[in-house]
C-alpha atoms as a printed R data frame, in Angstrom:
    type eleno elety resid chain resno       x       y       z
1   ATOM     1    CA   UNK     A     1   1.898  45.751  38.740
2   ATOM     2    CA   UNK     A     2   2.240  42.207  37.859
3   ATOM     3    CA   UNK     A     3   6.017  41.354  37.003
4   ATOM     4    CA   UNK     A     4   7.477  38.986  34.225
5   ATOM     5    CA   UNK     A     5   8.545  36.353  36.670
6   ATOM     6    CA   UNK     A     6   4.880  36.639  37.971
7   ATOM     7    CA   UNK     A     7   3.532  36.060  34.588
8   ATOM     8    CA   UNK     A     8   5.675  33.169  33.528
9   ATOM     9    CA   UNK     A     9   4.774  31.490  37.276
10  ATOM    10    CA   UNK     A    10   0.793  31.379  36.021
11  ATOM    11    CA   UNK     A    11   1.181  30.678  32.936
12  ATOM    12    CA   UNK     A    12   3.013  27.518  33.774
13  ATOM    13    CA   UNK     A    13   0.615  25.527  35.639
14  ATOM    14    CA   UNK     A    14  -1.874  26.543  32.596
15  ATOM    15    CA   UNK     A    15   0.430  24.537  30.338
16  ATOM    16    CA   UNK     A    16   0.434  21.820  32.713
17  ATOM    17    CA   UNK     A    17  -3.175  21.718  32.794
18  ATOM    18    CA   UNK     A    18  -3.405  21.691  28.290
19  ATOM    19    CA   UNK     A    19  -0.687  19.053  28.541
20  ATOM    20    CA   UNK     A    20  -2.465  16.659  30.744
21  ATOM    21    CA   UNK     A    21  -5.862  16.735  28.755
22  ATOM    22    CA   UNK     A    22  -3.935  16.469  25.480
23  ATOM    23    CA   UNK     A    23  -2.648  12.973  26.918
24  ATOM    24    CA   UNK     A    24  -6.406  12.277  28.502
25  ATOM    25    CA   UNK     A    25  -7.559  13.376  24.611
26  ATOM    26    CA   UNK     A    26  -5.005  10.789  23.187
27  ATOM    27    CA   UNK     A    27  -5.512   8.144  25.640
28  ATOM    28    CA   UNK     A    28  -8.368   6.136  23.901
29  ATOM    29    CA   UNK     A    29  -6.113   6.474  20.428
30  ATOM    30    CA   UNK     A    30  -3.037   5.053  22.499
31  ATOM    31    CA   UNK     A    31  -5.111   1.993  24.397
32  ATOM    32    CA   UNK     A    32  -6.656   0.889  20.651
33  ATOM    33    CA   UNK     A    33  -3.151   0.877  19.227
34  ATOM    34    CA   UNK     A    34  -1.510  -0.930  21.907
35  ATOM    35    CA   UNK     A    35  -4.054  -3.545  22.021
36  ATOM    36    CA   UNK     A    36  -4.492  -4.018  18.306
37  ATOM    37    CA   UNK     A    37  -1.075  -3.241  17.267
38  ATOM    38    CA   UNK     A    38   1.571  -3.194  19.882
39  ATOM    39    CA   UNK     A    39   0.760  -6.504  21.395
40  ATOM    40    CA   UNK     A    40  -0.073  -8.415  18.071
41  ATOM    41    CA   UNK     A    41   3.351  -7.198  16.849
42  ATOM    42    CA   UNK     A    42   5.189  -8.604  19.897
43  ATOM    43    CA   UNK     A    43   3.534 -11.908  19.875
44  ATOM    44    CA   UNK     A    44   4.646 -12.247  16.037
45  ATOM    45    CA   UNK     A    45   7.978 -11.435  17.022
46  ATOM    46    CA   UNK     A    46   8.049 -13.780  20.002
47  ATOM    47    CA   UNK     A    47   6.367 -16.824  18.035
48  ATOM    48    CA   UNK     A    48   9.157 -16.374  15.231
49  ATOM    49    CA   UNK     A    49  11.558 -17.421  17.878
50  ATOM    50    CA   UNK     A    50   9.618 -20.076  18.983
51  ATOM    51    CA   UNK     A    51   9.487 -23.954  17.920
52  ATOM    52    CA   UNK     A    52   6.565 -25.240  16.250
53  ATOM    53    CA   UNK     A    53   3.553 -27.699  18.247
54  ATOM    54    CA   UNK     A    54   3.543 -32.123  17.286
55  ATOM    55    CA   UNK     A    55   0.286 -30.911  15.610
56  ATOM    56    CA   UNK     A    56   0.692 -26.828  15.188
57  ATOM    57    CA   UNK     A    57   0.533 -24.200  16.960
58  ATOM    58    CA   UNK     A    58   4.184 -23.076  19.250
59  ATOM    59    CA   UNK     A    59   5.943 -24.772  21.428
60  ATOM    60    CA   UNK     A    60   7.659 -23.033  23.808
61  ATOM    61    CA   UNK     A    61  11.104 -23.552  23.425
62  ATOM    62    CA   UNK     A    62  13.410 -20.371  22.218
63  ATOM    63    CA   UNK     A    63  15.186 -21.250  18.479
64  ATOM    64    CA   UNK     A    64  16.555 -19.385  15.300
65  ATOM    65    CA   UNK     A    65  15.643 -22.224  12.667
66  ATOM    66    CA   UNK     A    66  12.731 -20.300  11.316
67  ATOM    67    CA   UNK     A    67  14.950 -17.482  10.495
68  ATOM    68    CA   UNK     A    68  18.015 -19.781   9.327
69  ATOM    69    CA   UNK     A    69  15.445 -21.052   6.781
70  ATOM    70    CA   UNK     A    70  14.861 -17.947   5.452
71  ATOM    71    CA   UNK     A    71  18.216 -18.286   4.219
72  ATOM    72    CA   UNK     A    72  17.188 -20.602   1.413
73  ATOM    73    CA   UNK     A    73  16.953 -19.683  -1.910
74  ATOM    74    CA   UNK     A    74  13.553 -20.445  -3.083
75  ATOM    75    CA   UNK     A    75  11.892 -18.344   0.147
76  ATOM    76    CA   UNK     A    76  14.214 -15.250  -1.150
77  ATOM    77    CA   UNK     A    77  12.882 -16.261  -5.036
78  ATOM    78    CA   UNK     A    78   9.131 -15.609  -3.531
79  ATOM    79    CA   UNK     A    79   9.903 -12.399  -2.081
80  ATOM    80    CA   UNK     A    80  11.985 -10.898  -4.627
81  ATOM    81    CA   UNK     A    81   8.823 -11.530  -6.918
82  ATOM    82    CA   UNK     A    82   6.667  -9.916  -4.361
83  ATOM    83    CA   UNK     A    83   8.833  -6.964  -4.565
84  ATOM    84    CA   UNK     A    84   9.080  -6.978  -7.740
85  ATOM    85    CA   UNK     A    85   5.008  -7.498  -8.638
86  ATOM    86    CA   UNK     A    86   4.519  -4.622  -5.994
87  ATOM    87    CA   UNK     A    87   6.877  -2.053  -7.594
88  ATOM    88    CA   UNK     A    88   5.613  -2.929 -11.087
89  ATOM    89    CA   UNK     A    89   2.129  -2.132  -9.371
90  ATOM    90    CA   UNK     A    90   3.155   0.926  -7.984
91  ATOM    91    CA   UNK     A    91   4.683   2.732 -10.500
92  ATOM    92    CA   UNK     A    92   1.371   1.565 -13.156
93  ATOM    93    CA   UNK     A    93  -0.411   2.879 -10.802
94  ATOM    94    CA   UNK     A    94   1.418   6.406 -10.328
95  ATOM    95    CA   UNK     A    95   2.041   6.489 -14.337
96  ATOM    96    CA   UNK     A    96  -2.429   6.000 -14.698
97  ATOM    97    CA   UNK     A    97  -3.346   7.754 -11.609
98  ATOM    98    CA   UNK     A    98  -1.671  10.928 -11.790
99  ATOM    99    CA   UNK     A    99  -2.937  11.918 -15.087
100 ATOM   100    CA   UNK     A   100  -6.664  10.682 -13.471
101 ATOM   101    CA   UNK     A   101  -6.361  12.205  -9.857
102 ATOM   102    CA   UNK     A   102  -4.996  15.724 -12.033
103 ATOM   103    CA   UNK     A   103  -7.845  15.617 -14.352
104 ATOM   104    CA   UNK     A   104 -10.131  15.305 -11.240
105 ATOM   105    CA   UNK     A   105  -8.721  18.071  -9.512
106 ATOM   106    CA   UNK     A   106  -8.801  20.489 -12.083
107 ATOM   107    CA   UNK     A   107 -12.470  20.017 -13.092
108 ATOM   108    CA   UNK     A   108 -15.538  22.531 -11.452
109 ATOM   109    CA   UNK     A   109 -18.406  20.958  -9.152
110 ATOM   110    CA   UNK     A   110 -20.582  18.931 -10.047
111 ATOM   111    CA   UNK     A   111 -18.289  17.423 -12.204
112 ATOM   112    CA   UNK     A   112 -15.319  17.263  -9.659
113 ATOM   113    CA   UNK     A   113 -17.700  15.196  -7.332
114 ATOM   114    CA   UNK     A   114 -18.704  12.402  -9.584
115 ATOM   115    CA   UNK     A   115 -15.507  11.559 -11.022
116 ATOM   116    CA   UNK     A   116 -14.679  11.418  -7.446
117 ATOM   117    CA   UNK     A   117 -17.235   9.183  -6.370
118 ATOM   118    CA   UNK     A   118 -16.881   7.097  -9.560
119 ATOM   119    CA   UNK     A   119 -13.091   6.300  -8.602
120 ATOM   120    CA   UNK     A   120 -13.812   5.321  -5.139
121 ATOM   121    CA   UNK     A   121 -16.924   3.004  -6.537
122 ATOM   122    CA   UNK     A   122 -14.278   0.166  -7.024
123 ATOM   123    CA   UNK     A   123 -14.375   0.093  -2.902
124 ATOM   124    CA   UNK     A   124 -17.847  -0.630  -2.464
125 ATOM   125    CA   UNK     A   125 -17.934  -4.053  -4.090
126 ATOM   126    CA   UNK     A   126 -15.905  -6.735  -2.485
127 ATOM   127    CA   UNK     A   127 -12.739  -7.379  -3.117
128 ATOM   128    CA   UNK     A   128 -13.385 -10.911  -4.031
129 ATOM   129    CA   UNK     A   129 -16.056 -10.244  -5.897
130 ATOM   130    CA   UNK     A   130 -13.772  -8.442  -7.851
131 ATOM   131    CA   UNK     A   131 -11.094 -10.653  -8.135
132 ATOM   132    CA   UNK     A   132 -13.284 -13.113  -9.478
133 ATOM   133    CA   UNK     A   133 -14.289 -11.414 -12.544
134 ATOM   134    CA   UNK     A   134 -10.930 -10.944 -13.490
135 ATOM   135    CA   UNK     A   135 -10.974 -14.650 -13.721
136 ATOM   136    CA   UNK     A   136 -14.317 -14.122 -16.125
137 ATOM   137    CA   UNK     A   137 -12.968 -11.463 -18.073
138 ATOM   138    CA   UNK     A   138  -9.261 -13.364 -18.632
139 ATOM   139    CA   UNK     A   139 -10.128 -17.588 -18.626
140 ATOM   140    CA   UNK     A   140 -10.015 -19.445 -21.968
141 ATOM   141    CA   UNK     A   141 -13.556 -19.016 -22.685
142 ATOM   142    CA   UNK     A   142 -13.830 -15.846 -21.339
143 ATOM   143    CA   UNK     A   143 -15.005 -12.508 -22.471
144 ATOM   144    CA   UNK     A   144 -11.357 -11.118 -23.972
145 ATOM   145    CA   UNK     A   145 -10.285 -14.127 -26.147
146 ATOM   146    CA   UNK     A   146 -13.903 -14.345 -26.938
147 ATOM   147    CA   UNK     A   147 -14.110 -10.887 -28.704
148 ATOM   148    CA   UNK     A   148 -10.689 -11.761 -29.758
149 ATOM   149    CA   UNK     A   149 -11.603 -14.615 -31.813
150 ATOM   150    CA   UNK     A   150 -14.830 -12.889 -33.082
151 ATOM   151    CA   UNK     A   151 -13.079 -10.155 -34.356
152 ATOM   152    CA   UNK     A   152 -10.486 -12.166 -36.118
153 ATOM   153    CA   UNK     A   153  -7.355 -11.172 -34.058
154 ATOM   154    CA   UNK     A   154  -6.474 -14.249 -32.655
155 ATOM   155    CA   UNK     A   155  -6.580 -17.943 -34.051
156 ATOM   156    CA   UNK     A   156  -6.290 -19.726 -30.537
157 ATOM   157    CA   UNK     A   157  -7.092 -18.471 -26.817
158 ATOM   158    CA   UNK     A   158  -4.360 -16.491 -25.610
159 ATOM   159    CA   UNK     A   159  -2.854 -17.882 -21.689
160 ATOM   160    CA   UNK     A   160  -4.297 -14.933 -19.764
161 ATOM   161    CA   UNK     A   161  -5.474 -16.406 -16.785
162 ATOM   162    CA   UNK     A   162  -2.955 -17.826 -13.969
163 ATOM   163    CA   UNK     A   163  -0.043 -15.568 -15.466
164 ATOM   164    CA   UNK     A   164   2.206 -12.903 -13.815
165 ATOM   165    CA   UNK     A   165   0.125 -10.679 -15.791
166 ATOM   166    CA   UNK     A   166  -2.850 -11.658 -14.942
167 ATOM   167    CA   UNK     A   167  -1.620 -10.827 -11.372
168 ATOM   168    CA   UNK     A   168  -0.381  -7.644 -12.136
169 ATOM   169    CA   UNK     A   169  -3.267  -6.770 -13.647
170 ATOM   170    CA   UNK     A   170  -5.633  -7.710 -10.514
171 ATOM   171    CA   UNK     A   171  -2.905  -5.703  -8.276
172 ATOM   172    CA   UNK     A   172  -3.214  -2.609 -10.789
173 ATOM   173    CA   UNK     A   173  -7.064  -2.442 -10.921
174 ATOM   174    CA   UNK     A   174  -7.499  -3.169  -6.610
175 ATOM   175    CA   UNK     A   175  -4.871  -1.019  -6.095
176 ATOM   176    CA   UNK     A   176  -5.231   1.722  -8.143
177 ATOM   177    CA   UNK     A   177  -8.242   3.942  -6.316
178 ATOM   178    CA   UNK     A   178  -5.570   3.888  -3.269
179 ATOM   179    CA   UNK     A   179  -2.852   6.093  -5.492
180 ATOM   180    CA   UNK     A   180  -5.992   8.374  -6.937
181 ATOM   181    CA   UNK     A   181  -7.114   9.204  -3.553
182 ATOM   182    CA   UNK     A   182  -3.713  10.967  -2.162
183 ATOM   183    CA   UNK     A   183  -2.739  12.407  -5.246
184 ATOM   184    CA   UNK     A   184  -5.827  13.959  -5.567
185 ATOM   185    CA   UNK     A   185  -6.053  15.155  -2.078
186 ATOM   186    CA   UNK     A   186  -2.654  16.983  -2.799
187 ATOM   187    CA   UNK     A   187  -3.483  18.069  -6.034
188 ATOM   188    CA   UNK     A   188  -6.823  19.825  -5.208
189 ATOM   189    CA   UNK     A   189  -5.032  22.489  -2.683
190 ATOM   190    CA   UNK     A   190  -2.292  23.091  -5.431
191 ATOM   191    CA   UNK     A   191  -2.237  26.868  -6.524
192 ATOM   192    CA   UNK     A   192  -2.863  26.535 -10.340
193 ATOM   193    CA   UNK     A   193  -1.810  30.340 -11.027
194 ATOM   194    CA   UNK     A   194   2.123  28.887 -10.148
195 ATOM   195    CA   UNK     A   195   0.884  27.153 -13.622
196 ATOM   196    CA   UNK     A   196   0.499  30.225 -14.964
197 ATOM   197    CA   UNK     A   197   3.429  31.974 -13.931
198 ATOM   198    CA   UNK     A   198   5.199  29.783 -14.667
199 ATOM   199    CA   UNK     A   199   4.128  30.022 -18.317
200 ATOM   200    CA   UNK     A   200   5.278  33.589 -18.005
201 ATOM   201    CA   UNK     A   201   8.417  33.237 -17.072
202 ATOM   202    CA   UNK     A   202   8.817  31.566 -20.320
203 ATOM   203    CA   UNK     A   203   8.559  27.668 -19.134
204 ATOM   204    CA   UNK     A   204   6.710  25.414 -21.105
205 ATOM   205    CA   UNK     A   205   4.092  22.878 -20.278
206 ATOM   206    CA   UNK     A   206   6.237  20.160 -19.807
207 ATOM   207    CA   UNK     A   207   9.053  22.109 -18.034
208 ATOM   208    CA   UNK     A   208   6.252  23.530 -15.988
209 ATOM   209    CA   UNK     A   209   5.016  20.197 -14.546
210 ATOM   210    CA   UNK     A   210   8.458  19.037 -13.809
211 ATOM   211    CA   UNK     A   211   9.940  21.834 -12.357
212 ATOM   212    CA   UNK     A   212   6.565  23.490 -10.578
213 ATOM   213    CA   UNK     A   213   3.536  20.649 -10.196
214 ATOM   214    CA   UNK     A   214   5.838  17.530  -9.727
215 ATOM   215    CA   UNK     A   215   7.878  18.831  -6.906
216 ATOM   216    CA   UNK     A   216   4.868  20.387  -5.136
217 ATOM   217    CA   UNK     A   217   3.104  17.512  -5.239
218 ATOM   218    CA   UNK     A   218   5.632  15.125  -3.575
219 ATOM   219    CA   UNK     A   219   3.516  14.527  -0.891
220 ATOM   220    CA   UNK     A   220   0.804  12.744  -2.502
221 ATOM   221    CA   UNK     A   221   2.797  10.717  -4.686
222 ATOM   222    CA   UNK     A   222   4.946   9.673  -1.549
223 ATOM   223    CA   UNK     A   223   2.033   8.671   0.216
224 ATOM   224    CA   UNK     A   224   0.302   6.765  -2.932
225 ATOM   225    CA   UNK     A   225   2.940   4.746  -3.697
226 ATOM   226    CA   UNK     A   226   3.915   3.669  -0.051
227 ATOM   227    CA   UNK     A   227  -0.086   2.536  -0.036
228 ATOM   228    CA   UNK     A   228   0.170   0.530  -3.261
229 ATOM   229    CA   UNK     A   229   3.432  -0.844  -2.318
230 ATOM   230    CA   UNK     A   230   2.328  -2.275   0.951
231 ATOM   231    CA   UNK     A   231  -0.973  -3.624  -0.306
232 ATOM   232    CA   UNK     A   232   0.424  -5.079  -3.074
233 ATOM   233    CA   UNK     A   233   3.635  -7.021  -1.609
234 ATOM   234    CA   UNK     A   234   1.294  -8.568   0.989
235 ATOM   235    CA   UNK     A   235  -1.196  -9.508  -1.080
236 ATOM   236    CA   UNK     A   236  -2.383 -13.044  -0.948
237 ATOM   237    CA   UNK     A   237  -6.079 -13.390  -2.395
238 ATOM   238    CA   UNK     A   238  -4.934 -11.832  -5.649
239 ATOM   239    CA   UNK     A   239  -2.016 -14.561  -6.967
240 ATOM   240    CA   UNK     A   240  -3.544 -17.036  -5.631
241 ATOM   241    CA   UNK     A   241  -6.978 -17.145  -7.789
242 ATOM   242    CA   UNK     A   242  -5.352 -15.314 -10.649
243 ATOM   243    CA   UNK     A   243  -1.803 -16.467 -10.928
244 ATOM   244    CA   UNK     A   244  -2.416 -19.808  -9.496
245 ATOM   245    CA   UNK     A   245   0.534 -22.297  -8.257
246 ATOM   246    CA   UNK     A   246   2.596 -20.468 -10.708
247 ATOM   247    CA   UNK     A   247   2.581 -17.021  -9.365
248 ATOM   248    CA   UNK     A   248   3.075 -17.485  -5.341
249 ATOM   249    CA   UNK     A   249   3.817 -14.515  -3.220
250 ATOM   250    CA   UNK     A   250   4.906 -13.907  -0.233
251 ATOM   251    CA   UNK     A   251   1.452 -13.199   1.294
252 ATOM   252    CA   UNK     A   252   0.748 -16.766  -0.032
253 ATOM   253    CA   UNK     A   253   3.414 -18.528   1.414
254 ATOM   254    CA   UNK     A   254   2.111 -16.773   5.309
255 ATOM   255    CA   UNK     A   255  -1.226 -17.857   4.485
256 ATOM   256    CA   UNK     A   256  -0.045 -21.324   4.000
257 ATOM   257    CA   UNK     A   257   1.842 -21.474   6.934
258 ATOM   258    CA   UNK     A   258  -0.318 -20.464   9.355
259 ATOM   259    CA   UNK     A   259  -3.267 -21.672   7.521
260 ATOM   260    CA   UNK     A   260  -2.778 -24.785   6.372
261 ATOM   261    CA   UNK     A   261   1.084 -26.413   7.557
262 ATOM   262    CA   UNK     A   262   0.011 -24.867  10.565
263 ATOM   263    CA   UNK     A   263   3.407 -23.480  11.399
264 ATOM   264    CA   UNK     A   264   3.068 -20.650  13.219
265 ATOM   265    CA   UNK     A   265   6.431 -19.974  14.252
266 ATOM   266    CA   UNK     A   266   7.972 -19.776  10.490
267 ATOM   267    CA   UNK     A   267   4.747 -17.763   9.475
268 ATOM   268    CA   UNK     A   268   5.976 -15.205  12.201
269 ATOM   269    CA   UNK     A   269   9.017 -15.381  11.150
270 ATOM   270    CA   UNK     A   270   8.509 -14.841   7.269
271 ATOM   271    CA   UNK     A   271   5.991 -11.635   8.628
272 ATOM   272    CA   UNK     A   272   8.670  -9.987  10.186
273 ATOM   273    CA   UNK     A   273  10.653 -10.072   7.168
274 ATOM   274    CA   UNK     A   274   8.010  -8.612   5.423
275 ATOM   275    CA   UNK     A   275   7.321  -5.814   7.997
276 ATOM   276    CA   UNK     A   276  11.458  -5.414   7.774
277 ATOM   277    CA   UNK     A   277  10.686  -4.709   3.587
278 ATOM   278    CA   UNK     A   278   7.741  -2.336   3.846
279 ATOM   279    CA   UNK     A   279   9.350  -0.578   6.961
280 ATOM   280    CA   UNK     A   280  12.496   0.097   4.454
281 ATOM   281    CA   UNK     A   281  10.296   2.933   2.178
282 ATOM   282    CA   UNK     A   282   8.201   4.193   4.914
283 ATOM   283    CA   UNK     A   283  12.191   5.243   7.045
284 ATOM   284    CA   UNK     A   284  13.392   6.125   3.478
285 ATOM   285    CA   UNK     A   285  11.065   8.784   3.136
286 ATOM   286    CA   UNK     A   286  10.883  10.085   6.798
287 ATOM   287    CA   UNK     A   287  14.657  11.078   6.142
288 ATOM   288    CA   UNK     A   288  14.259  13.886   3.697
289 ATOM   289    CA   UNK     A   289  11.249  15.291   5.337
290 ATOM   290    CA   UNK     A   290  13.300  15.297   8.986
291 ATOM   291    CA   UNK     A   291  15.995  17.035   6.957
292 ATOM   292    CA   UNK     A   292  13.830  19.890   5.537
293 ATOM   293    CA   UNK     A   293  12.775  20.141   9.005
């Protein structure tokens, strides 16, 4: 007769074995993210510390001016107008894709399918394809003040194009297939007879959806708006065809650096502080979920 000591001596080296092909399983996944995002991070982080080249690039000499510029005003101007173009993104976004990724989930196939596949169609044309005819749709001449003036509305163009609006608008329309997605993906395993007793229990529709659907579907709307937020306060080809020199964000002022003044080390540095803001959100949510736990 095999004892319980016996039993718990075998079974051990079994574990041993599933633990060691779990890590061989998750090997490949650990080399890619090293290599593509480990080691990129570090060297960001080292080159913000560094001094920049006579003609660009690093020199390698250990400072803290490129974070001791950071300190002045007009750098702080450009990325409280990120954050704030990225939260005014995100919660357009949440307000028209909710309704959108609800309606989706609640219809039967076929239909389910194609509205789908119509609100992931946005992703199969370039971005900057689509960018630009934002800049057809809202220029002087272009097809809004156009109608505009044929219908009568308007007596002169309206200033559309190279506007904070104009930007928001490009962020809402790139952005917005990223908050549909998640929501929906939450939305289509939610248990619509809660709906319904809900209703039975005497709640009405709105009291319903805020007390039953809006809770249970925290997850998706969590996950949406931590998508839109980060494309959006990084965002660099956006502002800078459709709000032009007047609507510079932080992804702009990277792009610049590294791009075109050619210092690295202050691009690094300006990086990490926006890692530092979209790292903010993504620890701010991990808290209530480690709580639950």
């Amino acid at each position: 007769m095999v004892t319980v000591p016996e039993k718990a001596r075998s079974a051990a080296p079994l574990k041993t074995r599933q633990k060691n092909n779990l890590l061989i399983l998750l090997l490949p996944a650990l080399i890619f993210l090293v290599l593509f995002f480990v080691l990129p991070l570090l060297l960001v982080l080292l080159y913000s510390f560094l001094e920049r080249g006579t003609y660009g690039g690093v020199a390698w000499s250990f400072t803290l001016n490129n974070y001791q510029r950071l300190t002045k005003g007009i750098y702080w101007e450009i990325f409280g107008r990120s954050c704030y173009l990225a939260l005014l993104t995100t919660a357009i976004c949440l307000l028209a894709g909710y309704p959108m990724a609800f309606f989706i989930a609640t219809r039967q196939q076929p239909w389910r399918r194609i509205l789908l596949l119509l609100a992931i169609i946005p992703f199969w044309t370039n971005f900057l394809v689509r960018t630009y005819a934002w800049i057809v749709l809202l220029r002087t001449e272009g097809v809004i003040n156009t109608l505009l003036q044929h219908l009568n509305l308007i007596q002169q163009p309206l200033a559309l194009l190279f506007t904070p609006f104009a930007v928001s608008l490009g962020l809402i329309y790139c952005y917005l297939p990223l908050m549909i997605l998640p929501l929906y993906a939450t939305l289509e395993k939610f248990d619509f007879s809660l709906i319904e007793a809900a209703h039975d229990l005497g709640a009405n529709d709105l009291k319903t959806f805020w007390r039953v659907v809006l809770p249970l579907s925290r997850r998706g709307i969590v996950s949406g708006c931590l998508l839109v937020f980060i494309s959006a306060v990084g965002a660099f080809i956006t502002p800078d065809l459709l709000g032009g020199a007047k609507t510079i964000m932080i992804g702009n002022v990277i792009q610049n650096q590294f791009l075109k003044s050619r210092d690295w080390p202050f691009g690094s540095a300006l990086s990490m502080l926006m890692m530092v803001a979209i790292l903010i959100p993504v620890l701010i949510d991990r808290r209530p979920s480690q709580n639950q736990e």
